[in-house]
Wavefront OBJ file of the C-alpha trace (Angstrom):
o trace
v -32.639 -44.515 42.740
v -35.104 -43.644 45.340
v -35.185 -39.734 46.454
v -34.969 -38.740 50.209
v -36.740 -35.751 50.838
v -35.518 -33.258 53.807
v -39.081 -32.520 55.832
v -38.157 -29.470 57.396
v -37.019 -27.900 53.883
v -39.370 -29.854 51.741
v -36.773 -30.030 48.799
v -34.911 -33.710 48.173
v -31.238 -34.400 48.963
v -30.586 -34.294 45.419
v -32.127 -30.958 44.570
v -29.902 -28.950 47.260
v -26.904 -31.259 45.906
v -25.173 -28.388 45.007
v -25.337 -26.370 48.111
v -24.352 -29.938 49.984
v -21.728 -30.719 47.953
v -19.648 -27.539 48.368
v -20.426 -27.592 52.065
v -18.835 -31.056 51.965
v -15.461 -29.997 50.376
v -15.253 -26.947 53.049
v -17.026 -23.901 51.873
v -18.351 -22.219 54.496
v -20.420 -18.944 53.201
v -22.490 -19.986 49.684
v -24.455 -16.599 48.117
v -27.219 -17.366 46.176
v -27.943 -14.929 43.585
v -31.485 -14.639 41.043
v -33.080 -12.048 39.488
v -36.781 -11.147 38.865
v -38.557 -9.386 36.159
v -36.328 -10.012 33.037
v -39.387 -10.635 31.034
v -42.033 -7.506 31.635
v -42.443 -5.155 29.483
v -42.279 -1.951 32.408
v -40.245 -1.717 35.320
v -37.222 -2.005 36.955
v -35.247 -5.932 37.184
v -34.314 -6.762 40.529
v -31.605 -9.126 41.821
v -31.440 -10.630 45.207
v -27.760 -12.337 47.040
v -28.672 -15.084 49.600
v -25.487 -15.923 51.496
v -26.095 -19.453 53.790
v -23.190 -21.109 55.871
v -26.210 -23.823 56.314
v -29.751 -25.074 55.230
v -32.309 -22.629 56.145
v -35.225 -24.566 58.235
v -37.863 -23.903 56.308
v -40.676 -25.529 54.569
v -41.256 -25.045 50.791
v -38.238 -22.752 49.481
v -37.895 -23.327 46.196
v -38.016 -21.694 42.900
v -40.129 -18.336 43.225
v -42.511 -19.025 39.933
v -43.384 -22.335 41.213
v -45.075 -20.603 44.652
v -48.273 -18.411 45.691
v -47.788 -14.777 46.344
v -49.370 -15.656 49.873
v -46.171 -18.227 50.289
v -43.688 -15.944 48.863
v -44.688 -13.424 51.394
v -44.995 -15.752 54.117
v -41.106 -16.599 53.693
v -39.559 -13.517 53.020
v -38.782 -12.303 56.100
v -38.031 -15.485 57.373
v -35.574 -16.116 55.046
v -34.337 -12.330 55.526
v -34.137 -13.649 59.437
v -32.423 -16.919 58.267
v -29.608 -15.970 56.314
v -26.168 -14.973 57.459
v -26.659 -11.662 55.138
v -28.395 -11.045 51.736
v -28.649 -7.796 49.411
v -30.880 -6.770 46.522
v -29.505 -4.656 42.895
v -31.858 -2.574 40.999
v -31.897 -1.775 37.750
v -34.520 0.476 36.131
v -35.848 0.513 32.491
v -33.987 3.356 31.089
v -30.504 1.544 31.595
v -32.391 -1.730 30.341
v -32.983 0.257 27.473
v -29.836 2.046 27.140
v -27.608 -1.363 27.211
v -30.076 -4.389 27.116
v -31.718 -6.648 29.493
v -28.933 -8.932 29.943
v -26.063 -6.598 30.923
v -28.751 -4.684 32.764
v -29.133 -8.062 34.785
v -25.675 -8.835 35.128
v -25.191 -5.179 36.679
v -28.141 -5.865 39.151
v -26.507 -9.021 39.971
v -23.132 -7.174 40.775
v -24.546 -4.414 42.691
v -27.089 -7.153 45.400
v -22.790 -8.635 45.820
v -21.550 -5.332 45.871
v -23.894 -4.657 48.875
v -22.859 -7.960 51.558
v -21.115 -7.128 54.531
v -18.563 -9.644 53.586
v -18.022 -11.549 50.479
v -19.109 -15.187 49.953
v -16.762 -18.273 49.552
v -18.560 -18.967 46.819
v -21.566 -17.885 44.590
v -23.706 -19.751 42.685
v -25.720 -17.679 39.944
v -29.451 -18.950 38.287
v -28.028 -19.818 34.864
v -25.874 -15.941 34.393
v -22.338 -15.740 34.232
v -20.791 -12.797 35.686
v -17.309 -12.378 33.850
v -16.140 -9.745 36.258
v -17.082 -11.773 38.866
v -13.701 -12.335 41.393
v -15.024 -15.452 43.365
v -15.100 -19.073 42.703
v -18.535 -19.787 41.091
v -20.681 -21.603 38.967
v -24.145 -20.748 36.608
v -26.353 -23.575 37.003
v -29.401 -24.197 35.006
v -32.876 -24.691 36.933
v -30.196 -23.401 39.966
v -33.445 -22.673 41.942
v -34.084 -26.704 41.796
v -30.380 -27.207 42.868
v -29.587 -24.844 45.400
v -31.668 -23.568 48.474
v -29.467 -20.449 48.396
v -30.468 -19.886 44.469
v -33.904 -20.448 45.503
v -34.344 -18.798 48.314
v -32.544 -15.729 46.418
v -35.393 -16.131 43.742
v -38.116 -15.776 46.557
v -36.423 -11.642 47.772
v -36.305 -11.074 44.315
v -40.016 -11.689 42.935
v -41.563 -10.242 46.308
v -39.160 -7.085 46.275
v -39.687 -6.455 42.452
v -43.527 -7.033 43.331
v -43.569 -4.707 45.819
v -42.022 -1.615 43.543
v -44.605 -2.631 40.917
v -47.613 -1.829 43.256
v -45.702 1.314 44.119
v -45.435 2.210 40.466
v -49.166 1.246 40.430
v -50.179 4.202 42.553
v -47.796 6.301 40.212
v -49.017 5.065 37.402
v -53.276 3.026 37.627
v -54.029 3.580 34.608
v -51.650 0.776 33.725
v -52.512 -1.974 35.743
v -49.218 -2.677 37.227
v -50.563 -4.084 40.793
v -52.523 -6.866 38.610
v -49.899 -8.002 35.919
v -46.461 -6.378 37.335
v -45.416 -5.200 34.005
v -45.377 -8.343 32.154
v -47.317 -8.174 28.564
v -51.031 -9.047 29.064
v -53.536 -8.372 27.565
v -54.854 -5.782 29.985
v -51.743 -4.089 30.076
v -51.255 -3.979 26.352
v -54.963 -2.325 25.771
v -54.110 0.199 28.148
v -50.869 0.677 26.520
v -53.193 0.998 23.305
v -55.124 4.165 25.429
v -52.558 6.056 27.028
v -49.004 5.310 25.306
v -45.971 4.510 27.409
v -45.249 5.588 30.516
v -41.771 6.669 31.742
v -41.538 2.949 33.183
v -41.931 1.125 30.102
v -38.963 -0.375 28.392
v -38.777 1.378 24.747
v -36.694 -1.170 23.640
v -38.723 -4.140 24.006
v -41.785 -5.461 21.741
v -44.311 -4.458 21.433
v -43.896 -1.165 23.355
v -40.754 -0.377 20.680
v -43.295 -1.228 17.412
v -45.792 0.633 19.200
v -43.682 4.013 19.500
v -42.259 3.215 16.066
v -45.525 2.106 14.209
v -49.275 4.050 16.509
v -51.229 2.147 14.093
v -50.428 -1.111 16.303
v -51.729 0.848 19.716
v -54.626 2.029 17.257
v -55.641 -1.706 15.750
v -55.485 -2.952 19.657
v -57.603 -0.429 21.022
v -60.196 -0.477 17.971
v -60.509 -4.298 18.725
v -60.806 -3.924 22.016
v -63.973 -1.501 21.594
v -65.379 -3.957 18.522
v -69.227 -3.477 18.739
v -70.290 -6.319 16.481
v -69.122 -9.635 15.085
v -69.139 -8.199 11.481
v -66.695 -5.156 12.829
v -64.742 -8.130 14.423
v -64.409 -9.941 11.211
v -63.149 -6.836 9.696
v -60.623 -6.212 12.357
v -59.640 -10.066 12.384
v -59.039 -9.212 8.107
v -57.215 -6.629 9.009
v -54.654 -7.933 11.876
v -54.449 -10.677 9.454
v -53.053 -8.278 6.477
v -50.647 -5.776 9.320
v -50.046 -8.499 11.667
v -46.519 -9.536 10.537
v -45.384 -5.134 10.871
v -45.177 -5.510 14.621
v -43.200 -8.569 15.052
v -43.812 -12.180 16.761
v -44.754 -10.629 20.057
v -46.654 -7.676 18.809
v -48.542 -10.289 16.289
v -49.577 -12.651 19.087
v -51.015 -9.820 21.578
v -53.056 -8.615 18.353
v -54.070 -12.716 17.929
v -55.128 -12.737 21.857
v -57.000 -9.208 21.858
v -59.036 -11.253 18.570
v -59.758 -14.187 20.393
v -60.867 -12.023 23.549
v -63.584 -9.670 21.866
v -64.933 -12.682 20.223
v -65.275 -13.883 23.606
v -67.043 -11.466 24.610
v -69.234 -10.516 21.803
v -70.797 -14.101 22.438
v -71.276 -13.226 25.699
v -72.630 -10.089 24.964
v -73.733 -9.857 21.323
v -75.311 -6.538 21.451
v -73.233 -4.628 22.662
l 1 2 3 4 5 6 7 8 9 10 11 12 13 14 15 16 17 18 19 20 21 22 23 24 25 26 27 28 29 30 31 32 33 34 35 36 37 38 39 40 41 42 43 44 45 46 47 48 49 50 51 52 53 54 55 56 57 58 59 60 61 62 63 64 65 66 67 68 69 70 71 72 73 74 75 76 77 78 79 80 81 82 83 84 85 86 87 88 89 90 91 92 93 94 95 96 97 98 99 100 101 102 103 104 105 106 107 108 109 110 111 112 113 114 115 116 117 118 119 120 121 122 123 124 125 126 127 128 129 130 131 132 133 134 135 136 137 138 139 140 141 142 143 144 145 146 147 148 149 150 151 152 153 154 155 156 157 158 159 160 161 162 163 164 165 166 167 168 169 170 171 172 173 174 175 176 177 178 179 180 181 182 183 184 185 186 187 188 189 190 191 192 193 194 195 196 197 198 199 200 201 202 203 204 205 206 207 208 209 210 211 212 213 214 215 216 217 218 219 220 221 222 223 224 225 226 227 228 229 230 231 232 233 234 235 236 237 238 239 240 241 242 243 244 245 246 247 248 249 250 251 252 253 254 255 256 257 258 259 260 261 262 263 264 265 266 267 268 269 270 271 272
């Protein structure tokens, strides 16, 4: 079957299928609803609703992780100007601590609908199900590839999150947050290594939690990341090898990356 593709919106027929389809049987207002920042290992996780009564004009709305920041910004405020309404939820890291990241997502979810002037006919969520959720609805999978309103929800959420990382940045430099927005790099986990936790980071989550519970991990990440030599590396490597498994899968692999990286640059620089 061939695929049509809609040129003003740059997404096929059978991607906004669902959107289509419900406008078909009679449903007037659809909210879109995604979150962003699920994943990091500081910050808050932000939820955006999208409510469309029809396809936004648009070129290249799709799913947020599959665009430029440049793009991202350039539609955000026209989708903002586009919509019939939309709405964001915040949630910050010590209720994603206090009762995990999913509820915390499902509450940012419900406070973005909590905020529309009106509610929605119908709501379609990016693969959550909200169980106190009093609307017709459905969770789709890939719902950013399904549903402009999904999609262009996805797009308020990663540029609104963004944009309360770089504020936590100035709050906060000696973190990185403007460069990696939270998530677990490697830069951010050295400098985790330096200066502990900040009141941002999420305790609960690896390897910030091992870290707190177990300062030799912060210690054996900042000692390789000042290795001098490749026989100190090879010690180091030894010894990550012997501790690795104490800090968990994720806390293992940043160890495995901050190897790899001063081996990198000890070839590039062997005398230092």
């Amino acid at each position: 079957m061939s695929t049509t593709c809609n040129i003003l919106t740059g997404i096929s027929q059978e991607e906004v299928n669902i959107d289509r389809r419900l406008r078909k049987s009679g449903i007037a207002l659809i909210c879109g609803i995604d979150e962003a920042g699920r994943g990091p290992l500081a910050g808050p996780v932000v939820a955006a609703c999208v409510v469309l009564s029809g396809e936004l004009q648009l070129s290249g709305i799709r799913d947020s992780k599959k665009l430029s920041d440049l793009k991202r910004r350039l539609l955000y405020p026209e989708i903002m100007a586009g919509a019939d309404d939309f709405s964001f939820g915040i949630i910050g890291p010590d209720v994603i601590d206090q009762r995990n990241i999913l509820t915390a997502t499902k509450a940012a979810m419900m406070e973005a609908l909590g905020k529309l002037k009106a509610l929605p006919d119908y709501v379609l969520i990016d693969a959550v199900r909200l169980q106190d959720l009093m609307l017709p609805s459905e969770s789709p999978f890939h719902g950013e590839d399904l549903s402009q309103a999904i999609a262009a929800a996805s797009i308020l959420a990663k540029v609104r999150r963004d944009d309360l990382m770089d504020e936590l940045d100035q709050e906060y430099p000696q973190y990185g947050f403007r460069a990696h927005k939270g998530y677990g790099t490697l830069e951010h986990l050295i400098n985790l290594s330096i200066y502990g936790p900040s009141p941002v980071h999420r305790k609960s989550f690896e390897p910030v939690k091992g870290g707190l519970e177990r300062p030799e991990f912060y210690l054996l990440l900042k000692r390789l990341g000042g290795a001098s030599s490749k026989e100190e590396l090879e010690e180091l490597v030894r010894e990550t090898g012997e501790k690795g498994n104490r800090f968990g899968a994720k806390g293992r692999a940043a160890l495995m990356r901050a190897c790899k990286t001063a081996g990198k640059r000890l070839e590039r620089n062997p005398l230092r």
